[in-house]
C-alpha positions in Angstrom: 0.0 0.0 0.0 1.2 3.3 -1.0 0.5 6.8 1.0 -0.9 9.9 -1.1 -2.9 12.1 -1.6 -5.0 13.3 -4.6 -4.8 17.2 -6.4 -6.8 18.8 -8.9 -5.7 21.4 -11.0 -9.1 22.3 -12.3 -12.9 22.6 -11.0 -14.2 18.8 -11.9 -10.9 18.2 -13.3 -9.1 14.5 -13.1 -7.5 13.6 -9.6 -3.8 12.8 -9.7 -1.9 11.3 -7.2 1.3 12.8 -5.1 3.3 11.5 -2.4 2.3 14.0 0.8 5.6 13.4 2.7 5.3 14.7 6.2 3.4 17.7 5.3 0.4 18.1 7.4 -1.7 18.5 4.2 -5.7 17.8 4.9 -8.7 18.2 2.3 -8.7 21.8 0.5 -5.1 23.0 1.1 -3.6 24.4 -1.6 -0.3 22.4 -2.6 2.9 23.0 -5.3 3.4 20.0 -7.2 5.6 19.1 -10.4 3.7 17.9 -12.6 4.7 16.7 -16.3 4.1 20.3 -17.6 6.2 21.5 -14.9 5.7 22.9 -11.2 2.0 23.8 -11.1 -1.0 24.7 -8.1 -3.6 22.4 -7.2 -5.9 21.9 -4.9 -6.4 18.3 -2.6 -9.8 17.0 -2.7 -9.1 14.1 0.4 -7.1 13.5 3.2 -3.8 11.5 2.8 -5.0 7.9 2.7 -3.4 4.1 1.4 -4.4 2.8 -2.2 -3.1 -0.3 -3.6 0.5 0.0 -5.2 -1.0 -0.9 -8.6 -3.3 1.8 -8.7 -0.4 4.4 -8.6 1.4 5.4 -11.4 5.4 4.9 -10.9 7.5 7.4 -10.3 5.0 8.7 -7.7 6.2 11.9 -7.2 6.1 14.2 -3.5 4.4 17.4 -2.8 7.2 20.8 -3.3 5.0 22.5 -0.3 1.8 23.7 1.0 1.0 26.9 -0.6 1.8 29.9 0.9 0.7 33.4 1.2 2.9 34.1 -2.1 1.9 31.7 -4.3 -1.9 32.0 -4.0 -1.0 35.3 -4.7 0.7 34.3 -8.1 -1.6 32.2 -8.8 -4.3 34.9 -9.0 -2.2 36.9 -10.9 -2.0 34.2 -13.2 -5.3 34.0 -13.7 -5.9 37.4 -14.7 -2.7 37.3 -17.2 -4.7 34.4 -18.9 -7.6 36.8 -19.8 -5.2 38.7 -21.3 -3.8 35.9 -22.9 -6.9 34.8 -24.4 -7.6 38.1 -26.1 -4.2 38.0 -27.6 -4.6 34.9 -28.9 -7.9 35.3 -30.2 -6.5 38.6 -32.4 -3.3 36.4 -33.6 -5.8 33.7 -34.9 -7.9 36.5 -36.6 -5.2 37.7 -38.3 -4.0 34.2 -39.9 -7.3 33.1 -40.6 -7.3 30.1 -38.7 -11.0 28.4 -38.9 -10.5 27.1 -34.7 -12.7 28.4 -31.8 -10.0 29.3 -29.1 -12.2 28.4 -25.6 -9.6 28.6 -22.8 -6.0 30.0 -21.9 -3.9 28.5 -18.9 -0.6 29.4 -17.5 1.4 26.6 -15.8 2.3 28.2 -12.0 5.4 28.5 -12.9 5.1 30.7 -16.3 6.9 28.2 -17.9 4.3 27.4 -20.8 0.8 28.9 -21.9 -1.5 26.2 -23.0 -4.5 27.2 -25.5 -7.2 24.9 -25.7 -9.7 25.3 -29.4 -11.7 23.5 -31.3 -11.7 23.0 -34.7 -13.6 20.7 -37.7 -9.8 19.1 -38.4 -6.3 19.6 -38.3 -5.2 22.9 -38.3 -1.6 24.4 -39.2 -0.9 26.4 -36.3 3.0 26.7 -37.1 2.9 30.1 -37.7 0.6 31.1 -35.0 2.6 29.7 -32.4 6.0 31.3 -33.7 3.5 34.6 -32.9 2.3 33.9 -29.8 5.8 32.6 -28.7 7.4 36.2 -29.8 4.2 37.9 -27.6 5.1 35.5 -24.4 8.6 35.1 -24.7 7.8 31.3 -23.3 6.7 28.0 -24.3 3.6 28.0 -26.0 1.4 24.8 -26.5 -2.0 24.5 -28.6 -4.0 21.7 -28.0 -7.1 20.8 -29.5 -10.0 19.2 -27.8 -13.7 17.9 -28.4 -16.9 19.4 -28.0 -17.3 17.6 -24.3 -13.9 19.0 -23.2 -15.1 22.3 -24.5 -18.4 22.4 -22.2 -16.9 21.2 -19.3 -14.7 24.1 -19.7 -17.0 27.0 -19.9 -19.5 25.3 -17.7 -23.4 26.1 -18.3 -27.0 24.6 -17.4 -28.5 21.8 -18.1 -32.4 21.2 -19.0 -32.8 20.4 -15.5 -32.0 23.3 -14.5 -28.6 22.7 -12.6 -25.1 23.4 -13.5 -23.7 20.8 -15.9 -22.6 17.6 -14.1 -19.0 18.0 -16.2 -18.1 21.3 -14.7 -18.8 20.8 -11.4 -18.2 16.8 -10.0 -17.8 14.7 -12.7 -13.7 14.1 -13.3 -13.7 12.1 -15.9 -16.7 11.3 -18.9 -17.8 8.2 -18.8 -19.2 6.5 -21.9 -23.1 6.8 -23.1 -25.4 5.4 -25.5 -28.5 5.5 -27.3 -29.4 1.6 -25.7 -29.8 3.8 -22.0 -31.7 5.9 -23.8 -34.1 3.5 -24.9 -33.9 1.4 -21.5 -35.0 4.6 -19.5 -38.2 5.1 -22.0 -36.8 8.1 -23.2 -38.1 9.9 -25.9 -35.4 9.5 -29.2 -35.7 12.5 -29.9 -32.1 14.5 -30.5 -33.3 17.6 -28.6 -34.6 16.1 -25.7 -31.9 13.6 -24.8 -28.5 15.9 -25.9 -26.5 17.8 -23.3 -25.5 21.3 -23.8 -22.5 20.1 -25.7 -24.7 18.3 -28.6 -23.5 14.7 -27.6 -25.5 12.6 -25.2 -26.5 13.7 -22.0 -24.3 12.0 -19.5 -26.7 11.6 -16.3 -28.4 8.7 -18.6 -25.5 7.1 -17.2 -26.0 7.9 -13.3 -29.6 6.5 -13.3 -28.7 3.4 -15.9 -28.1 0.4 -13.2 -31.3 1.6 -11.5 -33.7 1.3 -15.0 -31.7 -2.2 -15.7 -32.8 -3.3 -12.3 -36.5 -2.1 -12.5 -36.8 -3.2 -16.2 -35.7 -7.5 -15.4 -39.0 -6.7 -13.3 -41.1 -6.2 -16.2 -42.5 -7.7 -18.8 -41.8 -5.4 -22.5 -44.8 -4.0 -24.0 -46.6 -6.4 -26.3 -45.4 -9.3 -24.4 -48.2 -12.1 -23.1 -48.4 -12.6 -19.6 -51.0 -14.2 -17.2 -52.4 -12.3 -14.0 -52.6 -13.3 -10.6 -56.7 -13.3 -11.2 -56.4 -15.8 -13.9 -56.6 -13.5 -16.9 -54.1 -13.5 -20.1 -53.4 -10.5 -21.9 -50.4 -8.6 -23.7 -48.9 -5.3 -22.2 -50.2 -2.5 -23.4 -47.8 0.0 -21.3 -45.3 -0.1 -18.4 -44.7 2.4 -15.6 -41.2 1.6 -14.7 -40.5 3.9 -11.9 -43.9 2.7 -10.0 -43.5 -1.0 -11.5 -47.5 -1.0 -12.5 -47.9 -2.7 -15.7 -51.5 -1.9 -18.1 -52.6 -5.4 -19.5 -55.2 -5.9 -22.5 -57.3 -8.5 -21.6 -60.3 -10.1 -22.8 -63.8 -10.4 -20.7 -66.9 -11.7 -21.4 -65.5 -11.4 -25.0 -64.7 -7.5 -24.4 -61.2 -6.1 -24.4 -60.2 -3.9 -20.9 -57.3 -2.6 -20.2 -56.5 -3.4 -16.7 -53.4 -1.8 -14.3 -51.3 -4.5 -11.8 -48.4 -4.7 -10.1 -45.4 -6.3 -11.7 -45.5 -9.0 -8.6 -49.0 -9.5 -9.9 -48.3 -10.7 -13.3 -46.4 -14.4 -14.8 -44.0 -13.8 -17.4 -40.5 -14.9 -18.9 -38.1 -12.7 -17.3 -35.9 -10.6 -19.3 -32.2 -10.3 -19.0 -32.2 -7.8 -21.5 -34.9 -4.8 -22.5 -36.8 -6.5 -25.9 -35.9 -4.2 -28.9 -39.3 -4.4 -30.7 -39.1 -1.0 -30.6 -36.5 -1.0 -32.8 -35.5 2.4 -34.7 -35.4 2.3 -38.4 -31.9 3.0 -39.9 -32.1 6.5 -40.8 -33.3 7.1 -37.5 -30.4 5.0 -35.5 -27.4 7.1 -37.9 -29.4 10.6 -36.8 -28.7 9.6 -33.1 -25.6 7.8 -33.6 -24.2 10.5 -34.3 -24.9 11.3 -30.4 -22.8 9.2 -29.1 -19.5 10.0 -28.1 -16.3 8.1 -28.5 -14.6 10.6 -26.3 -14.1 8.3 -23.8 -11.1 10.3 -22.2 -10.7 14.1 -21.4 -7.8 15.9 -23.2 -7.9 18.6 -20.3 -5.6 17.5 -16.8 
């Protein structure tokens, strides 16, 4: 077991791991750490505490200090030579006519490098523009492109339900989501009503996924024959998953009814899997394919 602790350099960024030494660090200090792009400020988010040795990447290197006085200081004024920064940049890109959205500036703590994160349809030749922004700086410059997720969880925003987007504010990494949640959560397919503010699928489907595959091995699928606790056969007309009620059609006195039970009311073969008879047709599955996101990892740190 190895001691360390875990630092941020971002709000919802990833959590890397740094050997405390003998510093009484606790949750929310401010730390200097070196870091692969050089000596930078983050902020702990636990308490020292033991993980296994194979969940800590080799060399696993110590904390510099705990912040002081003097380098919170810097580090403020680092943030407001990054606004700067970003207009600069954005001017330098206006005057090569680079098709790229420039969404963030950073300094390293250090000054060492200035990192600009943009998106952009493809590659873009930036040669030029760095040699500019490298005579403005006088420092390392690095450009780094990133995807439309990256970009929200950057500038932050609000999300249909009326809170601040889960990728700004908790969620470290993004975790992979697709269109068969959607479907298992009775969602309407609907492009608009199931994509985030970033134009890729929403990715709370994920937090209530284990939940709907749970509730759903429960039920029968709409359409399916089942037989009732009162001796009645009938096919699903509708499912309630959240309550568990089930809406059966079923034939009296050679009438059709529609009758409501509970899912412990009704004989059926359990599902392992949600049926697909609601299948989408092929035009429709492309349009929401393209949803999905296969950016599995953040480019940010």
């Amino acid at each position: 077991m190895t001691t360390v602790i875990g630092v941020r350099f971002r709000t919802a960024g990833k959590i890397y791991f740094f050997n405390p030494l003998n510093f009484p660090i606790k949750k929310g200090d401010n730390v200097i750490v070196e870091t692969a792009r050089g000596i930078e400020f983050g902020t702990v988010v636990g308490d020292p505490k033991e993980v296994p040795d194979d969940k800590v990447i080799q060399p696993l290197k110590p904390v510099i200090r705990i912040a002081n006085e003097k380098d919170i200081e810097q580090e403020k004024n680092n943030k407001v030579k990054e606004k700067d920064a970003f207009k600069i940049c954005l001017e330098k890109i206006k005057k090569h006519g680079l098709e790229m959205k420039l969404i963030d500036a950073e300094y390293t703590f250090d000054n060492n490098k200035v990192l600009f994160y943009f998106t952009a349809d493809g590659r873009i030749d930036f040669r030029e523009l760095v040699k500019d922004l490298a005579a403005v700086f006088k420092t390392r410059i690095e450009l780094r492109q990133i995807g439309v997720r990256d970009e929200t969880k950057i500038l932050g925003g609000i999300g249909i339900c009326g809170r601040p987007l889960c990728c700004h504010t908790h969620l470290s990494e993004f975790i992979p989501v697709s269109i068969k949640m959607a479907k298992e959560q009775n969602l309407s397919l609907n492009p608009t009503k199931i994509s985030g503010v970033c134009g890729r699928l929403m990715c709370c489907l994920k937090h209530e996924q284990d939940t709907y595959e749970d509730l759903n091995r429960r039920l029968p699928g709409v359409g399916d024959f089942v037989t009732t606790d009162d001796g009645l056969k009938g096919t699903v007309a509708s499912v309630n998953v959240l309550r568990q009620l089930v809406k059966v059609v079923v034939e009296e006195n050679d009438e059709k009814e529609i009758h409501e039970y509970k899912a412990e009311q009704l004989k059926f073969k359990r599902r392992h899997n949600k049926n697909n008879k609601n299948d989408l047709s092929a035009e429709e599955l492309k349009e929401l394919k393209k949803l999905e996101s296969d950016e599995g990892n953040s480019n940010l740190e």
